[in-house]
N, C-alpha and C positions, 0 to 999 in steps of 0.2 A: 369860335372856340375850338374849332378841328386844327387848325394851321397853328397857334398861337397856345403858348402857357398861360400867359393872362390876356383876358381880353373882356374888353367891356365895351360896347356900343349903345348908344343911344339916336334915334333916328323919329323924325316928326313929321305925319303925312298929312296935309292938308288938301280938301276936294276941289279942285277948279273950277270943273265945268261936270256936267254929266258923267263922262268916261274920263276922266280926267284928272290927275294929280299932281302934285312936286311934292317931293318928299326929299329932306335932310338930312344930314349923318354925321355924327363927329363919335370919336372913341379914342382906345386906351388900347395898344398892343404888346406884348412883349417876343420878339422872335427866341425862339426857343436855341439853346447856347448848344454849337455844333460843334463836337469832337473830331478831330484832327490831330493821327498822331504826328508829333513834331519830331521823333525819332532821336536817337542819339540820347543825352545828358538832359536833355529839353522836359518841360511838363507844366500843364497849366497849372496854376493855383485857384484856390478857393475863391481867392477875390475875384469880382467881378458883378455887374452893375449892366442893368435891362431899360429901356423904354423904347415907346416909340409912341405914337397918335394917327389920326386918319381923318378926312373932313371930306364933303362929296355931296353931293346932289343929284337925284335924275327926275324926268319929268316922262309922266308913267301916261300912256295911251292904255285903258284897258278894254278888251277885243268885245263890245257889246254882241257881235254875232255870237263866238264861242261862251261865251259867260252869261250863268243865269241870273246874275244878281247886277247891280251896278258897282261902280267904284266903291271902295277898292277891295272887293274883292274877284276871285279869278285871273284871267294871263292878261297879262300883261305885256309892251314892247315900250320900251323906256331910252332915249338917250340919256347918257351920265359924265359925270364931272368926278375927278378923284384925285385925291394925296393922302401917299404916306410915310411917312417919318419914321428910322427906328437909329436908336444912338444905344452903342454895345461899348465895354470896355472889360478888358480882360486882362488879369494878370499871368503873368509866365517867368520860369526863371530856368535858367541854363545852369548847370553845376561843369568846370571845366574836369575834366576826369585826371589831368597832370597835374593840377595845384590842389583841388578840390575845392576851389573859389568859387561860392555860386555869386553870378549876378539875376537880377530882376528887371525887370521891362511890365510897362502898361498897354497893350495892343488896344487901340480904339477904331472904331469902325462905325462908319454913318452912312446911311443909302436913302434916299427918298427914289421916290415914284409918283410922277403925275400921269393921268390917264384921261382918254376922251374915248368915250365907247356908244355901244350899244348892248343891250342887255333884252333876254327875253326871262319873264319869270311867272310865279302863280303864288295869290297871297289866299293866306288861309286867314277869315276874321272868327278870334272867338271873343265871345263875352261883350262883345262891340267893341272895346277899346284895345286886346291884344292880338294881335297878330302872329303868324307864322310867315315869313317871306324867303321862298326860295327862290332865289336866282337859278336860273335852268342853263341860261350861256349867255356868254357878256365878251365879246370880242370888243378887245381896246387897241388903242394907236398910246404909246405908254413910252415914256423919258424915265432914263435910271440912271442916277448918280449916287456912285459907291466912291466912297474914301476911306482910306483904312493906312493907318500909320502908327509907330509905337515911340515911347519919349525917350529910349537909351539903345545904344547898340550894343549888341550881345552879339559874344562871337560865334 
């Protein structure tokens, strides 16, 4: 919810072994729409359109010596699995300042991320069934493909 305008996760921890867990992730993002001035006759428009999703898994060693309870609560040291998705489209239109002919364009943009990490973190359990989980540091090995292209050419 810090990074993101919308965002919604949902995440399901099942106990293994003693100190031990896997725990699953999928959700709902949307990147928050970045201003860029385009300068000149240029200028976004209103329209424009958000999503993106996330899906992951890590499988949680939690530290029986530091920790006075058993899984899952206290720190943890977890490898993890990750992707995420976000597809942006935006409108823009150029007005030429010699004719006063505006044209319009669609800019769309797509980026995913997969990640292979490790993570250290500390889960808080209240009420038995909710949770607090902060991730504390999570160094990843992480694949990024951005595409971004618009449907008319605008001079």
């Amino acid at each position: 919810m810090l990074l993101y305008e919308q965002s919604y996760q949902f995440s399901y921890e099942r106990i293994i072994k003693k100190n031990q867990s896997i725990n699953v992730f999928a959700g709902y993002q949307e990147l928050p729409l970045i201003t860029v001035e385009l300068g000149g006759n240029a200028r976004y428009t209103k329209n424009n359109s958000r999503k993106g999703y996330s899906v992951g898994a890590d499988y949680r060693f939690y530290l029986g010596d530091i920790n006075k309870y058993d899984a899952p609560r206290g720190v943890y040291l977890a490898p993890f699995v990750s992707y995420f998705a976000f597809d942006t489209r935006r409108g823009y239109e150029h007005t030429n300042p010699d004719t006063g002919i505006t044209n319009s364009a669609t800019l769309s943009t797509k980026l995913s991320l997969a990640n292979v990490g490790g993570e250290l973190g500390y889960q808080f359990v209240l009420w038995d069934r909710f949770v607090v989980d902060c991730v504390l540091f999570g160094p990843s090995l992480s694949y990024y493909k951005y595409n971004v292209k618009t449907n008319a050419d605008i001079p």
